[in-house]
Backbone as CSV, one residue per row, in Angstrom:
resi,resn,N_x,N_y,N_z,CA_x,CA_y,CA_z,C_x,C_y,C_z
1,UNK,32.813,-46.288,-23.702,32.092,-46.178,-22.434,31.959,-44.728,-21.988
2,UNK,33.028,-43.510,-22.302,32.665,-42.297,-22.180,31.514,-41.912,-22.131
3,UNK,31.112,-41.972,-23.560,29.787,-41.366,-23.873,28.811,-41.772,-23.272
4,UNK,28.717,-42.570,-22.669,27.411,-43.249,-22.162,27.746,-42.947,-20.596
5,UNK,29.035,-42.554,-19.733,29.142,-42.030,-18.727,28.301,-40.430,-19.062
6,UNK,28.809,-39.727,-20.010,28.702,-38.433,-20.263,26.610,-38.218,-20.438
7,UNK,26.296,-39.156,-20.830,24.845,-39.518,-20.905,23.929,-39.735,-19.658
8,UNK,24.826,-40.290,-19.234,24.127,-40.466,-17.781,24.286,-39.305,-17.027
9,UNK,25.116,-38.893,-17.092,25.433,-37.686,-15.792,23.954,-36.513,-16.226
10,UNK,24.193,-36.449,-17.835,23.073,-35.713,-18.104,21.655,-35.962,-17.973
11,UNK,21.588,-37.259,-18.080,20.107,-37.581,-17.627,19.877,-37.407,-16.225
12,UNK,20.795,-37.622,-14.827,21.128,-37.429,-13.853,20.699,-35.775,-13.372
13,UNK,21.301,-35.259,-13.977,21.412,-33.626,-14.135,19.467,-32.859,-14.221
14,UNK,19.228,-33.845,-15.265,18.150,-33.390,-15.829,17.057,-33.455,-14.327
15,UNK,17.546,-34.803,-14.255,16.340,-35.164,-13.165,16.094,-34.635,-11.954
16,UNK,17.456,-34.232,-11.696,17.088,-33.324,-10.394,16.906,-31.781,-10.393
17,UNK,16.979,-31.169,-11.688,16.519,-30.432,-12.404,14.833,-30.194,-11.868
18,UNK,14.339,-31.818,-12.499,12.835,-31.388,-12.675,12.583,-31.515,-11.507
19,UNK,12.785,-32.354,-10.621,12.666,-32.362,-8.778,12.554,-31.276,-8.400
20,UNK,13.589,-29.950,-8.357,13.426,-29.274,-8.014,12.397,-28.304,-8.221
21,UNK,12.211,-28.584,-9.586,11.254,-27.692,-10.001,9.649,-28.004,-9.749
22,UNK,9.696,-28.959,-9.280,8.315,-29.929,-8.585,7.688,-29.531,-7.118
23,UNK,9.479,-29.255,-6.739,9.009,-29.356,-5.084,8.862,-27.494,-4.744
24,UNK,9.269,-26.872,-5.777,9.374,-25.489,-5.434,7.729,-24.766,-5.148
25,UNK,7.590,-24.070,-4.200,6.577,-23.930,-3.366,5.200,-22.990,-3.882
26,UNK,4.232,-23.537,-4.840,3.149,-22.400,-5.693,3.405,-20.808,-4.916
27,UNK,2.882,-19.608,-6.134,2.798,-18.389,-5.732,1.841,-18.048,-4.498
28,UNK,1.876,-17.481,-4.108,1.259,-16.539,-2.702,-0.286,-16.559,-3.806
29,UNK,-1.698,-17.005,-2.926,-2.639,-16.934,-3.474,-2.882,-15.897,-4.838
30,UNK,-2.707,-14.259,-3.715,-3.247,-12.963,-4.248,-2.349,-12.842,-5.901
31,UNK,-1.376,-13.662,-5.950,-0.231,-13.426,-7.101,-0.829,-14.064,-8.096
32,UNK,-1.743,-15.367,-7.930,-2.412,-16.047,-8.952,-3.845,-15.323,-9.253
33,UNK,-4.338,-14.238,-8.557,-5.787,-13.814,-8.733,-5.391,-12.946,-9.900
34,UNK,-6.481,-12.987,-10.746,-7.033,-12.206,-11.875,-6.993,-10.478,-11.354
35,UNK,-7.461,-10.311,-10.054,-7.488,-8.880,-9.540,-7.772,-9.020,-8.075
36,UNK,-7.095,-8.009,-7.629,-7.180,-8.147,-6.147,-7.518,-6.895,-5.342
37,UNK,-7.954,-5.783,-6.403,-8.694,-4.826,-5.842,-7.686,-3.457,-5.976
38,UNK,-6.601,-3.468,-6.730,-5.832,-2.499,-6.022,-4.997,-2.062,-5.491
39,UNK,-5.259,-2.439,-4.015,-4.502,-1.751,-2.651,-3.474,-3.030,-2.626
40,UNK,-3.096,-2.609,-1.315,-1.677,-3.595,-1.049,-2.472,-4.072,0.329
41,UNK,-3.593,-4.504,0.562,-4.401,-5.827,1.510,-5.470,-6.219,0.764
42,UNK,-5.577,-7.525,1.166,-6.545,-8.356,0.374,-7.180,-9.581,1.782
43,UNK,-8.168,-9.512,1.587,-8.451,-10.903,2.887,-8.856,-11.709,1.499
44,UNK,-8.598,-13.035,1.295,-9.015,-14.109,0.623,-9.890,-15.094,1.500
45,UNK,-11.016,-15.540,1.040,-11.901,-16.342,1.623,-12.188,-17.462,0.611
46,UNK,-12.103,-18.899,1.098,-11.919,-19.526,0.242,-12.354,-21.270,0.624
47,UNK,-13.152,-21.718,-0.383,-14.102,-23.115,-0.023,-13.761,-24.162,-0.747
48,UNK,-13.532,-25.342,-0.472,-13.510,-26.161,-1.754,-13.999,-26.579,-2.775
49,UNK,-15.394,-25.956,-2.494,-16.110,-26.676,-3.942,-17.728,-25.426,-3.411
50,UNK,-18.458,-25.028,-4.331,-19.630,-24.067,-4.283,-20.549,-25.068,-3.277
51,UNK,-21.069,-26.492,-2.735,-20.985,-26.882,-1.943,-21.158,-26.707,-0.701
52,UNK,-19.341,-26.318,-0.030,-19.071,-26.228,1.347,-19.871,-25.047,1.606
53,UNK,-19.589,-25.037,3.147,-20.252,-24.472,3.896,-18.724,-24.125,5.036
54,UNK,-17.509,-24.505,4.616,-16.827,-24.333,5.618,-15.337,-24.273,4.614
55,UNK,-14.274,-23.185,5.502,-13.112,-22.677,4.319,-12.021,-22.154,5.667
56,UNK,-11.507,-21.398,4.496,-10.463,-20.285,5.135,-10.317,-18.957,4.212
57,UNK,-10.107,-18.278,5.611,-9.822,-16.903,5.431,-8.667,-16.534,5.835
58,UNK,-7.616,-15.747,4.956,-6.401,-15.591,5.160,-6.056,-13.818,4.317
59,UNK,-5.558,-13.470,5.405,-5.636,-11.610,5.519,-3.944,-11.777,5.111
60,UNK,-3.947,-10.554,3.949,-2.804,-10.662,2.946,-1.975,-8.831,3.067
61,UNK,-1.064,-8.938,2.999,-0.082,-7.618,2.886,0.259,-7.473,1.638
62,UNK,0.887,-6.884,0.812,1.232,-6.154,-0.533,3.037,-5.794,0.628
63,UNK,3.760,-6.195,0.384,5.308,-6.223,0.770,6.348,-6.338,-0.008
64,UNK,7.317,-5.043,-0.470,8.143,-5.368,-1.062,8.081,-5.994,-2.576
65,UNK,6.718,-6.022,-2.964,6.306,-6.861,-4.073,5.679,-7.959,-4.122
66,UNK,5.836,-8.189,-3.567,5.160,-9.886,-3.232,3.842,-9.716,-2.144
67,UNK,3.278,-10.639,-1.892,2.178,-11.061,-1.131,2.211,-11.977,-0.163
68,UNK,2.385,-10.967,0.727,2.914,-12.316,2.259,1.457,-12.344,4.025
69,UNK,1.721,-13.632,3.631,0.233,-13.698,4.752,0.198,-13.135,6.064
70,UNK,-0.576,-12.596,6.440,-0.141,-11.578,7.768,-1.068,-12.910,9.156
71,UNK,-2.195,-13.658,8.547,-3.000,-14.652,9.511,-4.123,-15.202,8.405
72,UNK,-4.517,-16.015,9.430,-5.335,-16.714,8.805,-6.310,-17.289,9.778
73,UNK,-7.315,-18.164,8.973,-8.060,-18.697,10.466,-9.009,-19.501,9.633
74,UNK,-10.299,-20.283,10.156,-11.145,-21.001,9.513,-11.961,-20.255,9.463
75,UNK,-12.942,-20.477,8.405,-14.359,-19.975,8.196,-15.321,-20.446,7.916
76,UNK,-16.826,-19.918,7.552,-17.843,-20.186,7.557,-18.977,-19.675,6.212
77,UNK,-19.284,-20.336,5.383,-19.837,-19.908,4.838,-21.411,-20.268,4.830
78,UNK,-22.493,-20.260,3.302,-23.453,-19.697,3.403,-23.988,-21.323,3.997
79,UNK,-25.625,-21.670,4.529,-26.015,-23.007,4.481,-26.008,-23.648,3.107
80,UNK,-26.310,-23.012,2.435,-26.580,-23.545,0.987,-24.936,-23.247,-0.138
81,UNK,-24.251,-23.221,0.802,-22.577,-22.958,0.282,-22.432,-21.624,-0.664
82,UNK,-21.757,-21.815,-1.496,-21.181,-20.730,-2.705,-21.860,-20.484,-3.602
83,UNK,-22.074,-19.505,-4.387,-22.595,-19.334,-5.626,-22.111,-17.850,-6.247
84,UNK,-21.766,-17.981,-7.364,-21.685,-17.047,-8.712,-22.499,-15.513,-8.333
85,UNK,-21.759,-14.490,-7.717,-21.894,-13.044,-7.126,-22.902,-12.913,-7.951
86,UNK,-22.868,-12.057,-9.233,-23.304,-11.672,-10.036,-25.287,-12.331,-10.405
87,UNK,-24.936,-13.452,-9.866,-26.497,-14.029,-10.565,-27.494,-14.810,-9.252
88,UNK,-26.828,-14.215,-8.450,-27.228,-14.783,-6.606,-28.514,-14.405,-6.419
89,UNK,-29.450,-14.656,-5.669,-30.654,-14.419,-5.555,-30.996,-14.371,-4.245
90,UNK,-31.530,-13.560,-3.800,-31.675,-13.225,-2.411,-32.488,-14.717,-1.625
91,UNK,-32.453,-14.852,-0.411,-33.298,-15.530,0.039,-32.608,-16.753,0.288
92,UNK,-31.676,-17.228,-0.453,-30.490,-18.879,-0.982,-29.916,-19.313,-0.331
93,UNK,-29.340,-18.264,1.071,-28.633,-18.530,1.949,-27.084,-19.559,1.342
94,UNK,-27.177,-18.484,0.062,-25.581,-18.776,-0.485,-24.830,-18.034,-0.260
95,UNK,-23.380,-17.809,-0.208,-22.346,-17.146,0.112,-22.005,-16.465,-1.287
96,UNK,-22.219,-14.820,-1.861,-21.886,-14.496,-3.210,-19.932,-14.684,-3.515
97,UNK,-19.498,-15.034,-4.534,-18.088,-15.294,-5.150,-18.187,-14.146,-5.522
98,UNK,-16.908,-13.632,-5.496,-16.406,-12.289,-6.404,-15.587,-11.762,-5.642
99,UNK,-15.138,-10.075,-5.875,-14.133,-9.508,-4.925,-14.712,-8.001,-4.888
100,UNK,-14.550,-8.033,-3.473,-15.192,-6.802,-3.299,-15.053,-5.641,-1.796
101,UNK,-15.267,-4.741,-2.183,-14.657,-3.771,-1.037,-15.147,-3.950,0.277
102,UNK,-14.803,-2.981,1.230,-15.031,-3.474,2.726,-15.231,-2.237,3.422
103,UNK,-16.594,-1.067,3.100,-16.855,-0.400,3.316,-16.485,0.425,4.663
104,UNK,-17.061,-0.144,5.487,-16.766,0.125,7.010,-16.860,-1.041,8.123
105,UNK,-17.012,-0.866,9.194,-17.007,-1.563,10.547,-18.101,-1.525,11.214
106,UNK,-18.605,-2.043,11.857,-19.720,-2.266,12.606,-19.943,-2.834,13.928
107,UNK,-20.037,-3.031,15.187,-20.422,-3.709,16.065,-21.111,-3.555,16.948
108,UNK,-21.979,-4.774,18.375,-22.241,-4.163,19.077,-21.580,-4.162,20.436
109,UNK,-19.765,-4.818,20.356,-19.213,-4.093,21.070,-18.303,-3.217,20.564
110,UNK,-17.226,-2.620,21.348,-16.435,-1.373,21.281,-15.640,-1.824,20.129
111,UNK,-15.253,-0.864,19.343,-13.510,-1.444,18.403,-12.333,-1.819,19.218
112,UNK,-12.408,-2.796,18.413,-10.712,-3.202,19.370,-9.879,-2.419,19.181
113,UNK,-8.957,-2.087,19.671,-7.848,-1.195,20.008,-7.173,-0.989,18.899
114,UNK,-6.681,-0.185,18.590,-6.005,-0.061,16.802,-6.919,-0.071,15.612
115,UNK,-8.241,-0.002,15.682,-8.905,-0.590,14.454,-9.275,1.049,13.361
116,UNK,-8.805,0.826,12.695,-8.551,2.168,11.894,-9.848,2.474,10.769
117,UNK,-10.102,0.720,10.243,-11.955,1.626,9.955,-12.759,2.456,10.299
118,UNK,-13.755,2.711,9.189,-14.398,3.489,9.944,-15.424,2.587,10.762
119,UNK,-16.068,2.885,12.041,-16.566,1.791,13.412,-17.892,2.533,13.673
120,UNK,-18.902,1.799,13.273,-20.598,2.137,13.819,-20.569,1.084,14.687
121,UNK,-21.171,1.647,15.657,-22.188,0.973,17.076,-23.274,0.581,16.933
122,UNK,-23.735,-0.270,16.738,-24.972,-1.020,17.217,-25.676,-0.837,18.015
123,UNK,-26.646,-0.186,17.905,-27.914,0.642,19.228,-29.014,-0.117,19.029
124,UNK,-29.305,0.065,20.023,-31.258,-0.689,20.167,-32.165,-0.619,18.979
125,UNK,-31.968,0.800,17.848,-32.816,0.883,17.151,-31.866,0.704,15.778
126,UNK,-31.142,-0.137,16.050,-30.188,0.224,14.360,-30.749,-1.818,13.513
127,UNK,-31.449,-1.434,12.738,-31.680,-2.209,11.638,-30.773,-2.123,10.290
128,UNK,-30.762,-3.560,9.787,-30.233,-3.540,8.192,-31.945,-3.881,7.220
129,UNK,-31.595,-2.771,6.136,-32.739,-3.032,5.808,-32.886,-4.157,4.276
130,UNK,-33.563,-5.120,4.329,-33.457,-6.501,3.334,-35.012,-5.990,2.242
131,UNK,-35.412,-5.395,2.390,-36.895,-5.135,1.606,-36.805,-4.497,0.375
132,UNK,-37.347,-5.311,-0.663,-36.884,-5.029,-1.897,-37.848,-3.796,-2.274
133,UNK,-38.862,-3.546,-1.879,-39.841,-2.517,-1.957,-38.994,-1.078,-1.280
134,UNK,-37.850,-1.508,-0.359,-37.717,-0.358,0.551,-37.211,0.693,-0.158
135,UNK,-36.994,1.941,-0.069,-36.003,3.323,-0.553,-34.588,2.946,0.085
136,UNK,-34.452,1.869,1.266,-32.918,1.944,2.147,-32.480,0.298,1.745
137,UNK,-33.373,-0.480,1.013,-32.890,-1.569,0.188,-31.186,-1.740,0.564
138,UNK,-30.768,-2.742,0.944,-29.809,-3.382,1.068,-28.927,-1.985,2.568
139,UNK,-29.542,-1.394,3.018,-28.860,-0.322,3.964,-29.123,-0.238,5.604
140,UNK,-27.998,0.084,6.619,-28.333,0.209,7.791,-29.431,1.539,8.116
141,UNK,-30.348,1.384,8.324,-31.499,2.142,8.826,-31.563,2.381,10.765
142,UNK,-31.706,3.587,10.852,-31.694,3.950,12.477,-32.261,5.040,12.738
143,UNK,-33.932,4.839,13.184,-34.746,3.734,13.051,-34.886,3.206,11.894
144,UNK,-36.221,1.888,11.719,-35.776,1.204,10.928,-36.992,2.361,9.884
145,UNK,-36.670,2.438,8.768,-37.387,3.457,8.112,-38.909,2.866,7.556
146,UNK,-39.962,3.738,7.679,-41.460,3.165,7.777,-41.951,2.635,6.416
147,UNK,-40.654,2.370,5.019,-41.455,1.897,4.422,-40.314,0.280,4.521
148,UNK,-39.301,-0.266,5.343,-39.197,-0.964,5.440,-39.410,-2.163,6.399
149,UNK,-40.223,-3.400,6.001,-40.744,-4.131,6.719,-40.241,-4.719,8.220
150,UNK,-40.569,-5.088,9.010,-39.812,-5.448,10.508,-39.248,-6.867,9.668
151,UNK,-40.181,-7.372,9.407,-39.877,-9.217,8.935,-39.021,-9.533,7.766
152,UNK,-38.723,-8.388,6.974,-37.867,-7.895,5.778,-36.450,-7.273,6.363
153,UNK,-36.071,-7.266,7.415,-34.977,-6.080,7.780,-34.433,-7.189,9.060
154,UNK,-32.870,-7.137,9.303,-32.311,-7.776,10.907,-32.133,-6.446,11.596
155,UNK,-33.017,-7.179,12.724,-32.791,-6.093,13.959,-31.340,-6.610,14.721
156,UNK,-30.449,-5.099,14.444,-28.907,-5.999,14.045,-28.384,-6.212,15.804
157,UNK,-28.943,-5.433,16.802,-28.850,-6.236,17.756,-28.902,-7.386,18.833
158,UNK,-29.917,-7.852,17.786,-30.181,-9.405,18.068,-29.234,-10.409,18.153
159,UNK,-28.451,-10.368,17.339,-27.272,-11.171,16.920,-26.404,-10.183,17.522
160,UNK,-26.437,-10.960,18.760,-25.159,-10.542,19.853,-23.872,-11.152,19.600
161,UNK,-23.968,-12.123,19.453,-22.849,-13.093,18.881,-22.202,-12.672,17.557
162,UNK,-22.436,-12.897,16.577,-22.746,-12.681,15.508,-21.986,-11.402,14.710
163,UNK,-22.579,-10.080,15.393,-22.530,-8.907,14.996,-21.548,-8.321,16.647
164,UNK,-20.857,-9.140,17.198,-20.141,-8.228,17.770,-18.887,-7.146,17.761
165,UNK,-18.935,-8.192,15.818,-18.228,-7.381,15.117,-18.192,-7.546,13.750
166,UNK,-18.043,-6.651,12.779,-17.868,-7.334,11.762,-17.806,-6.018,10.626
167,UNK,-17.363,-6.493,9.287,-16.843,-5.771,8.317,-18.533,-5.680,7.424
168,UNK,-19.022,-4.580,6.678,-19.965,-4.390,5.452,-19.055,-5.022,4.561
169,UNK,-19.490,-6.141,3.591,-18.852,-6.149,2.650,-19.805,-5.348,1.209
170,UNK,-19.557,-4.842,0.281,-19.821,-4.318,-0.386,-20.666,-4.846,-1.515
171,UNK,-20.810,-6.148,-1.643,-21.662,-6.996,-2.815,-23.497,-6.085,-2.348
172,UNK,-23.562,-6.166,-4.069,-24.739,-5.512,-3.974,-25.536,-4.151,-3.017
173,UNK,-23.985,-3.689,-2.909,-24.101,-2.244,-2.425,-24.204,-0.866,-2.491
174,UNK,-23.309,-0.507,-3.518,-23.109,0.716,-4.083,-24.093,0.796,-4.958
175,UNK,-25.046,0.178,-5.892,-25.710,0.247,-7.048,-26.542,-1.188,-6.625
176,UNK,-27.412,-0.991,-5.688,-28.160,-2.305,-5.425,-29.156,-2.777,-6.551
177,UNK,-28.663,-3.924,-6.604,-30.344,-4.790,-7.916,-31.140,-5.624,-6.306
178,UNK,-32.856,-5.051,-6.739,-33.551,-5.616,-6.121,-33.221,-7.081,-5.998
179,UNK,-33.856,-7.932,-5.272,-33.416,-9.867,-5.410,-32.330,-10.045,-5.103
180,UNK,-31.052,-9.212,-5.301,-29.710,-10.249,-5.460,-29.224,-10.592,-4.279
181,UNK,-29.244,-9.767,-3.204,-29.635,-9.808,-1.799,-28.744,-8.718,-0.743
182,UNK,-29.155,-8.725,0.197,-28.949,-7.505,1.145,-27.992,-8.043,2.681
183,UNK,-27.160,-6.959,3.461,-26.352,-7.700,4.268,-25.718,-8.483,4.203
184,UNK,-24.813,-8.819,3.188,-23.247,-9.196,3.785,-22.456,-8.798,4.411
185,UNK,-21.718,-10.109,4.975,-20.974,-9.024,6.084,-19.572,-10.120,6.403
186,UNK,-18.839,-9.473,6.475,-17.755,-10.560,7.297,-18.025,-10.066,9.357
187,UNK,-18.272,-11.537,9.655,-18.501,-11.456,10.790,-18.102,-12.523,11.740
188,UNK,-18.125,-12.621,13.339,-17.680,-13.286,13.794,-18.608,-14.471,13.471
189,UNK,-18.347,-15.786,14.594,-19.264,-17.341,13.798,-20.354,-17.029,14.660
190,UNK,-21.395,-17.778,14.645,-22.375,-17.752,15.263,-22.430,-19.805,15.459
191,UNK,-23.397,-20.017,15.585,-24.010,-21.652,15.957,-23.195,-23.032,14.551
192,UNK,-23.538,-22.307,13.377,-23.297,-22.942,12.079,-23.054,-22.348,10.606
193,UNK,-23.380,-23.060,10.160,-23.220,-21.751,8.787,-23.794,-20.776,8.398
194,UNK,-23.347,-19.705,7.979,-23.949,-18.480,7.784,-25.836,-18.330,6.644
195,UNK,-26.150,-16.886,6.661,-27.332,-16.865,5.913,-27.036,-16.168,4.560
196,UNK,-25.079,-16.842,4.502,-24.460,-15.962,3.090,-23.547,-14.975,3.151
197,UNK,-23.307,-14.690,4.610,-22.110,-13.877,4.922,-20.865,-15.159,5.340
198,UNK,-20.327,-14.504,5.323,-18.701,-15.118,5.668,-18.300,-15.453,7.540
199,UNK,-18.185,-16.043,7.879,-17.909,-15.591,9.262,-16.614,-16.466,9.706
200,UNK,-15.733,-15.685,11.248,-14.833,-16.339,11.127,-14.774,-16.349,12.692
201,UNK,-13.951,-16.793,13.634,-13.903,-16.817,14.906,-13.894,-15.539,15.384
202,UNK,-14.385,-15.181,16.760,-14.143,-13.535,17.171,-12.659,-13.087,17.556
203,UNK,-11.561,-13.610,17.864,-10.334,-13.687,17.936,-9.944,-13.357,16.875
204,UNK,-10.311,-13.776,15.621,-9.401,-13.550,14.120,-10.151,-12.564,13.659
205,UNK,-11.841,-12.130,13.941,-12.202,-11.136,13.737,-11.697,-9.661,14.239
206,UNK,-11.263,-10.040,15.371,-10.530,-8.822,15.930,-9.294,-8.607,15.571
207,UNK,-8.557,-9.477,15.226,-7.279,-9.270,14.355,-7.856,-8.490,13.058
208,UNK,-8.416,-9.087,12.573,-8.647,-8.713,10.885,-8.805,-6.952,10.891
209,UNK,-9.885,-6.671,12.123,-10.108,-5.076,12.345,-8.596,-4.323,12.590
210,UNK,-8.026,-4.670,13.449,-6.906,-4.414,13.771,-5.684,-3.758,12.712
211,UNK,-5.805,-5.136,11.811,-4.889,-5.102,10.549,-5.478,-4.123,9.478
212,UNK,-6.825,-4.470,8.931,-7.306,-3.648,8.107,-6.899,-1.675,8.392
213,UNK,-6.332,-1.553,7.395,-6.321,0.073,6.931,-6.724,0.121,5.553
214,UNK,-8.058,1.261,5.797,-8.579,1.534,4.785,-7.683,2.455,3.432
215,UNK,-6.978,3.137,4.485,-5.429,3.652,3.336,-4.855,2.843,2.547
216,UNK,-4.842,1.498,2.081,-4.361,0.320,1.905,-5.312,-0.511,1.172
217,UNK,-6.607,0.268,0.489,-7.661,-0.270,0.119,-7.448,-1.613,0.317
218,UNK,-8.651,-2.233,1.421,-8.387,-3.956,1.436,-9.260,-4.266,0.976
219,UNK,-9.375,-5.432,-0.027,-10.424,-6.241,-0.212,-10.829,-7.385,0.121
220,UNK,-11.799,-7.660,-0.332,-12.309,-9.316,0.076,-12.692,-9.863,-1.000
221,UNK,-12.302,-11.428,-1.214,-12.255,-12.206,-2.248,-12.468,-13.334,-1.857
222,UNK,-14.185,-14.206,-2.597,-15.017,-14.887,-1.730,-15.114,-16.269,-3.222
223,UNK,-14.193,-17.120,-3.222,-14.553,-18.222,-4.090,-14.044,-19.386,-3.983
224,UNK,-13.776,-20.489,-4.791,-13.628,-21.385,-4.758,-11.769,-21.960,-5.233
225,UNK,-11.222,-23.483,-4.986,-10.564,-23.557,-4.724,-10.554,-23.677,-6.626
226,UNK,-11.222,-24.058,-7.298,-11.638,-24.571,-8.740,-12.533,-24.438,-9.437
227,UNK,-12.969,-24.669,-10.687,-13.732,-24.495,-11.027,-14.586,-22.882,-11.816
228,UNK,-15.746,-22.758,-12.021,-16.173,-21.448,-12.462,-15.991,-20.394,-11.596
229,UNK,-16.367,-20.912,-10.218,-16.158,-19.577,-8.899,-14.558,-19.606,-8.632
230,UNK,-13.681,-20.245,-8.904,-12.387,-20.253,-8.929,-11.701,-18.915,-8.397
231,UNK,-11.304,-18.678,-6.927,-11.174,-17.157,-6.246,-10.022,-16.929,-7.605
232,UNK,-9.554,-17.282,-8.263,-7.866,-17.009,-9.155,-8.646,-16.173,-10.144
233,UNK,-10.127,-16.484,-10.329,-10.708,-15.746,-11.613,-11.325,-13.873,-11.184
234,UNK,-11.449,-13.728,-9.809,-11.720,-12.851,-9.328,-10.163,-12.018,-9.465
């Protein structure tokens, strides 16, 4: 009868073995991504399926080694949901996947207090320009420049709501391809889903400014929970 006490204890042993190892809690998002830009901040933005139209955004620290969440909040993505950065097509009112920098700040009210980006104001005459014909293609124009169209370009004070604050994100920026599309932005929500930018409440938008230091290169990382847009592949 020993042995078969001595058998059991080990099968016993084993099992709570694997329990534990079941219930132990997955890595910190940024620890499973392919690349995270770098720096020691990362905002992750993230949907369930290319699909949604609705996610979370959760602003990340580089600490001690590890990756620990500083906030989070809900978000908003494109009407026509997610799609593959790289092969996006202007006009889709999809949200581009990939990871990518976070140039500067923008609004057309004041920076919140602490916000260490760099912070443009929003004036009567400050346009983004969307015109694939234009020389300022995918760029803030002030005025809007005469070879880019009024009906091609957001007159960015319009979107009071909207643009009362918000981050450039960098897709299709530095080295613009005509088509792929112009103005992204992380921004506060507006009515419903975005026209392909990201947006998140104005409360967590003002946190996010707050937190962001550009010393700290932060990025942004815009995909899915699975699948090909899978944010883990960015």
């Amino acid at each position: 009868m020993r042995p078969r006490r001595v058998t059991v204890a080990v099968l016993v042993s084993l099992s709570l073995l694997s329990l534990g190892t079941a219930q132990r809690p997955p890595s910190p998002l940024p620890e499973r991504m392919t690349d995270t830009g770098g720096g020691t901040q990362l905002v992750t933005a993230v949907a369930a399926r290319t699909g949604s139209t609705t996610g979370t955004v959760t602003w990340w620290d580089r600490k001690g080694g590890r990756w620990v969440a500083a906030g989070s909040a809900k978000a908003r993505f494109g009407a026509n949901g997610l799609t593959e950065g790289t092969t996006r097509k202007q006009g889709t009112n999809t949200t581009p996947t990939g990871l990518y920098g976070l140039p500067y700040a923008f609004g057309i009210e004041a920076a919140p207090s602490g916000t260490r980006s760099p912070y443009r104001r929003v004036r009567q005459n400050s346009w983004w320009c969307q015109d694939n014909d234009s020389r300022v293609y995918n760029r803030w124009t002030e005025p809007r420049a005469a070879d880019c169209r009024a009906s091609q370009a957001e007159h960015l004070v319009t979107y009071r709501t909207q643009y009362a604050h918000a981050l450039v994100v960098d897709f299709n920026y530095h080295r613009p391809v005509r088509g792929r599309g112009a103005g992204i932005f992380l921004h506060v929500n507006g009515r419903g889903a975005t026209a392909g930018c990201v947006s998140v409440p104005k409360s967590a938008m003002r946190k996010i400014l707050r937190w962001a230091n550009p010393a700290r290169a932060p990025h942004l990382a815009i995909g899915t929970t699975g699948g090909r847009t899978a944010i883990t592949r960015y």
